[in-house]
C-alpha positions as CSV (number, residue, x, y, z in Angstrom):
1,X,0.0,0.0,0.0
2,X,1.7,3.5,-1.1
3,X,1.8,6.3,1.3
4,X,2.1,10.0,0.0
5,X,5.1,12.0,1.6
6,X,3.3,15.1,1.8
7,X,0.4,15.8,4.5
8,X,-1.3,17.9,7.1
9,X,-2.8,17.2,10.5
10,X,-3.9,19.8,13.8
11,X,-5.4,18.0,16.6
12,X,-6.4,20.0,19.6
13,X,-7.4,18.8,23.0
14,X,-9.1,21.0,26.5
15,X,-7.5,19.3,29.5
16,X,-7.1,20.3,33.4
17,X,-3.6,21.7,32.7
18,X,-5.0,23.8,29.7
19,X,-5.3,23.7,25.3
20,X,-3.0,21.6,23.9
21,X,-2.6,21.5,20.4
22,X,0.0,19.4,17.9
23,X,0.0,20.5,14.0
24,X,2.0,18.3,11.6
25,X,3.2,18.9,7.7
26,X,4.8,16.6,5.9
27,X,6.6,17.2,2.5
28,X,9.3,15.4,0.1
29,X,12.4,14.4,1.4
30,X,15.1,11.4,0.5
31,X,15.0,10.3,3.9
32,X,12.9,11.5,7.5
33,X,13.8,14.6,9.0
34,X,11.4,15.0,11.9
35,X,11.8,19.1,12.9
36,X,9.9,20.2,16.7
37,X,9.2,23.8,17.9
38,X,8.0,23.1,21.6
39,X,7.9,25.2,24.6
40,X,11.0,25.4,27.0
41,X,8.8,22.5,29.7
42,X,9.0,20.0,27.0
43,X,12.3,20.7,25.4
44,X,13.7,17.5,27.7
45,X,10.8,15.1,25.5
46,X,12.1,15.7,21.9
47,X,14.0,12.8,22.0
48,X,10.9,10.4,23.0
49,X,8.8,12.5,20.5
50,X,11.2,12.2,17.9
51,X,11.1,8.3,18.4
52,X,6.9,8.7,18.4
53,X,7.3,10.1,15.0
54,X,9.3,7.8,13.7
55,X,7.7,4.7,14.9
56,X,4.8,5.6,12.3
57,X,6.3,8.0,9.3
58,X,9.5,6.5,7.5
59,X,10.6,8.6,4.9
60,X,9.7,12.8,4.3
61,X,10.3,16.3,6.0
62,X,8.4,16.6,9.1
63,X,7.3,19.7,11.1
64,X,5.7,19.1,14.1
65,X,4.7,22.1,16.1
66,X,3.0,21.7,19.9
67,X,1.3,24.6,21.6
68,X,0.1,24.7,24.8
69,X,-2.1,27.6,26.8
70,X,-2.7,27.4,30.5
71,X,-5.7,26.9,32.8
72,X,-6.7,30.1,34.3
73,X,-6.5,29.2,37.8
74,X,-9.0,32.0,39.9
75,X,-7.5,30.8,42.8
76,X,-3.9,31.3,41.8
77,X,-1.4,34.0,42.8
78,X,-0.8,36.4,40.3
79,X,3.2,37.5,40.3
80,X,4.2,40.3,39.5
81,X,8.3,41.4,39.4
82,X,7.8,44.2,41.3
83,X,11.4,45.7,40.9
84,X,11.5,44.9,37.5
85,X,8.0,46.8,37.0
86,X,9.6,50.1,39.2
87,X,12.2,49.6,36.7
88,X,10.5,50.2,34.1
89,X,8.5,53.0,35.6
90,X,11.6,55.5,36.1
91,X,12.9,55.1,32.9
92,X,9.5,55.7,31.5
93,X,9.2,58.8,33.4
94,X,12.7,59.6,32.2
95,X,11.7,59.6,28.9
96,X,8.6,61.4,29.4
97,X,10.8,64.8,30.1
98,X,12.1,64.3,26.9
99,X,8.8,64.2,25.8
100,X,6.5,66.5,26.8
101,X,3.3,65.8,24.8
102,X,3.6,62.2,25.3
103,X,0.6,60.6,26.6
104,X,0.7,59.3,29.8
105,X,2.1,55.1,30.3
106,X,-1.1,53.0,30.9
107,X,-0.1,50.5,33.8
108,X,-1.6,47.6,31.9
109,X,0.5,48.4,28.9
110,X,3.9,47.8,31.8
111,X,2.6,44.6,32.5
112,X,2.4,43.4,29.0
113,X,6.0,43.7,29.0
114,X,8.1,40.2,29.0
115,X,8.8,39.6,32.3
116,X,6.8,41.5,34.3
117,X,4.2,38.7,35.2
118,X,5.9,35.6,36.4
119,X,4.3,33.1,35.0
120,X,3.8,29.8,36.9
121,X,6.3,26.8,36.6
122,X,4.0,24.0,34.8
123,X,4.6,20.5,36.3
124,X,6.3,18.8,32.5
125,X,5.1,15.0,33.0
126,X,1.0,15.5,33.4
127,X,2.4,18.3,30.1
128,X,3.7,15.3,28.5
129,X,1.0,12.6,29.3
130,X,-1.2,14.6,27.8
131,X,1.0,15.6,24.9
132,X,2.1,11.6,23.6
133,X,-1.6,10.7,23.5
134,X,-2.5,13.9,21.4
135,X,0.4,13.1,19.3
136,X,-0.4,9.6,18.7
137,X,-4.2,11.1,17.3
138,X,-2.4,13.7,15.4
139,X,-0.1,10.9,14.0
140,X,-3.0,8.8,13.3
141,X,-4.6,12.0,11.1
142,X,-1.5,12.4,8.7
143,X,-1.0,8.9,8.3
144,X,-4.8,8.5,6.8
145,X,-4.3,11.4,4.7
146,X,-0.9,10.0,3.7
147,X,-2.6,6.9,2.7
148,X,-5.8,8.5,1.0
149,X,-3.2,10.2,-1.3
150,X,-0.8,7.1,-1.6
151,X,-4.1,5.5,-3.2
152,X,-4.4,7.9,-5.5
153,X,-1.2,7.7,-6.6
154,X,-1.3,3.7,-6.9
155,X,-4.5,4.0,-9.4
156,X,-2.7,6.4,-11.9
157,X,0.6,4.4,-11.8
158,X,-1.9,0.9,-12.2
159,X,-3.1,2.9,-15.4
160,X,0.0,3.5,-16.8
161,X,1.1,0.4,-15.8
162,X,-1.4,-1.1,-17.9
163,X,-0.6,1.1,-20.8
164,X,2.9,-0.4,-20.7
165,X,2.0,-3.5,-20.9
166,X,-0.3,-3.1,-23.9
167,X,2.3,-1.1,-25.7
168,X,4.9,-3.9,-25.1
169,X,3.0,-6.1,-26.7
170,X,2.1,-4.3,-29.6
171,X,5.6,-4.0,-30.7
172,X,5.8,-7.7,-29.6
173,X,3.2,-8.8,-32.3
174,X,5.0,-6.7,-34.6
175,X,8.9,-7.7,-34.3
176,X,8.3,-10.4,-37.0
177,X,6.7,-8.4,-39.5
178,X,9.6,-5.5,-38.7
179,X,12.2,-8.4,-39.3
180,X,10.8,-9.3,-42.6
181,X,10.8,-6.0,-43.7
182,X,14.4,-5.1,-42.9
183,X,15.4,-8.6,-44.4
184,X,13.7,-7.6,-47.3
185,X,15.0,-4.3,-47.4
186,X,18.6,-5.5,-47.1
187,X,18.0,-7.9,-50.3
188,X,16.3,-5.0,-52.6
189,X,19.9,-3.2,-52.0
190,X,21.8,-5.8,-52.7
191,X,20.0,-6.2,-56.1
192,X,20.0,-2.9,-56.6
193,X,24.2,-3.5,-57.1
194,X,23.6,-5.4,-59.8
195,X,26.0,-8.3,-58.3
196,X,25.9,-11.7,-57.5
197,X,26.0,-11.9,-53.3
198,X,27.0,-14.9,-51.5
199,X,24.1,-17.1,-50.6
200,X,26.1,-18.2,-47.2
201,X,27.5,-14.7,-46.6
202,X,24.3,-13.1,-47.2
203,X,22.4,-15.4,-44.3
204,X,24.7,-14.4,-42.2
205,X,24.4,-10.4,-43.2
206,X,20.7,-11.1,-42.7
207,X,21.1,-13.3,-39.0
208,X,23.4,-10.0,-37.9
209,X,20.4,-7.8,-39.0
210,X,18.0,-9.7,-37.2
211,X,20.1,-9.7,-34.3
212,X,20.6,-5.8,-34.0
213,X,17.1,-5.1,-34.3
214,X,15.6,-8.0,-32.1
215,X,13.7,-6.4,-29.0
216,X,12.0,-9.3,-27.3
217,X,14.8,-9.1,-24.7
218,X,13.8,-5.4,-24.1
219,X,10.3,-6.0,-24.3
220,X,10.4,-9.4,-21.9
221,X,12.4,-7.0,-19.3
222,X,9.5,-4.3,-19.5
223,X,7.0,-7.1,-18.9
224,X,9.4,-8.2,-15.8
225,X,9.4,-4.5,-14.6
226,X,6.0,-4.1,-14.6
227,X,5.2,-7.2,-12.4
228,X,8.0,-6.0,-10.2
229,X,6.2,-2.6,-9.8
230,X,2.6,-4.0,-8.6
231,X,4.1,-6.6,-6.5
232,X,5.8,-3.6,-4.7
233,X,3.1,-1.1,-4.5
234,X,1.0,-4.1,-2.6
235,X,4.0,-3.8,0.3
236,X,3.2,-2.6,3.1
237,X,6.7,-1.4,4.1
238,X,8.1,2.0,2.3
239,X,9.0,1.5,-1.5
240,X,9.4,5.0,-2.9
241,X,13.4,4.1,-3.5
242,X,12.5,0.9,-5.1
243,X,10.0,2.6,-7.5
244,X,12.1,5.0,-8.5
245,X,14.7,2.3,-9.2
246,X,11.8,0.8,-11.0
247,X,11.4,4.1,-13.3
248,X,14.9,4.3,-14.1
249,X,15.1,0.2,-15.3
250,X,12.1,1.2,-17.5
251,X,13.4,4.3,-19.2
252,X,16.3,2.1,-20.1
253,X,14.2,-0.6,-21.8
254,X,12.5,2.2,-23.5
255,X,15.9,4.3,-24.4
256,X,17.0,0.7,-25.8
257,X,13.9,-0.1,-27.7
258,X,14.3,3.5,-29.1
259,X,18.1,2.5,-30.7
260,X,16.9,-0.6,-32.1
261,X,14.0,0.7,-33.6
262,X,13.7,-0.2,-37.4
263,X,10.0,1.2,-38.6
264,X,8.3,4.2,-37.1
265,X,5.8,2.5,-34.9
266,X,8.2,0.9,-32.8
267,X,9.1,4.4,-32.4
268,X,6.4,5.5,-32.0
269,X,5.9,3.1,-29.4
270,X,9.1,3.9,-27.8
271,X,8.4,8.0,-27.1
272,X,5.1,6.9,-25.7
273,X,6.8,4.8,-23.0
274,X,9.0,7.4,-22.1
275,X,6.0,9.7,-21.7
276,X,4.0,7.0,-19.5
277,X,7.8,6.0,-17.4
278,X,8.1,10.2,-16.5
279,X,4.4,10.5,-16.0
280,X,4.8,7.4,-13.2
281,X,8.3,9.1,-12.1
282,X,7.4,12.7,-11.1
283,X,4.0,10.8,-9.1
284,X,6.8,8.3,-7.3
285,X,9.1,11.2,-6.1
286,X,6.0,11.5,-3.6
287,X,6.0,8.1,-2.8
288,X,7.0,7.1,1.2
């Protein structure tokens, strides 16, 4: 089953303590790098949240953001830095010589200022109880959206998939009909010279021939491919690396059947697999 790289989740939760809330976004990346903006109680955690992460997304860039608003408590003491406040105060008055039409300094406007209010030391491990088992629902959010869009990827590479195949065996119906018409080719210009050829020497001209432009190898190998792919995409470990491996063995094939081509549909054939193989790539590079 494919997974998409790229994904969002917010998941929010009231509690005792206060609002938590975890938002996640995932994009492309060749390998996971997990990224964490928490406040200074859980800094210790990012470790065991980094782990959390990992346990469930394998492969992508991931932002994970946790914000958390305490529980008015009506009953608690409000503290105030009292010499930090008078502080303030005289150089405010200071300034206001300087500045004789300045309005007046609200005292509600001083204790907006960092440090003024003290806030309250928040106990971290109820914090982090509360913060793992939001995680794991935040987790659970991305990793559904990841999958929704992993399925849609896994239809439109089925469909090209089945393109493939039906253009591989089109120009495998075809290969004899191409060989008799280069054989035949190769004997009008031969009596064109006017000269008697060597019955032995032209078979072997015509088995060289034959040779250079035989694709069933080529076309065998796209089959193989293609049976590869769809028994990966039904893994249900990661496989974006091993697609894009895939993509590259069939743009080979393709670059190959391309050379060899003797007659315009096989190249025909062979631009149209190239469009298919990049049309599956640039899908794949989104791939878990």
């Amino acid at each position: 089953m494919l997974h998409s790289m790229t994904g969002f989740a917010r998941q929010s939760a009231e509690s005792s303590i206060g609002t938590l809330s975890w938002e996640l976004r995932t994009v492309n990346h060749r390998y996971l790098d997990v990224q964490f903006r928490l406040p200074d109680e859980l800094r210790p955690k990012e470790q065991a949240f980094r782990q959390q992460v990992s346990a469930v997304l394998k492969r992508g860039k991931v932002d994970c953001s946790f914000h958390f608003r305490r529980a008015f408590d009506q009953h608690g003491d409000l503290k105030i830095n009292t010499e930090f406040a008078k502080l303030i105060g005289t150089r405010l008055a200071e300034l206001s010589k300087s500045l004789p039409n300045s309005a007046p300094v609200n005292p509600i406007e001083v204790l907006r200022w960092p440090g003024v209010i003290t806030d309250p030391e928040t106990d971290a491990e109820p914090l982090y109880a509360e913060a793992i088992t939001l995680l794991d629902q935040a987790l659970d959010a991305i990793g559904a959206m990841r999958a929704n869009e992993g399925e849609r990827i896994a239809v439109m590479i089925e469909s090209r998939c089945v393109d493939i195949v039906a253009l591989a065996a089109s120009v495998r119906e075809r290969l004899p009909e191409v060989l008799v018409a280069a054989h035949a080719k190769q004997r009008e210009r031969i009596d064109k010279l006017d000269i008697a050829a060597d019955p032995s020497r032209l078979e072997l001209e015509l088995a060289l021939i034959a040779q250079k432009l035989d694709i069933a190898e080529e076309v065998d190998r796209l089959d193989s491919h293609i049976t590869e792919i769809r028994h990966v995409m039904a893994s249900q470990d990661p496989v974006g690396r091993r697609l894009d491996f895939l993509m590259q063995e069939l743009n080979r094939e393709a670059n190959t059947l391309g050379s060899k081509s003797a007659d315009t549909e096989t190249t025909k054939a062979s631009v149209e697999l190239k469009v298919l193989i990049e049309q599956m790539r640039e899908q794949i590079q989104n791939v878990e």
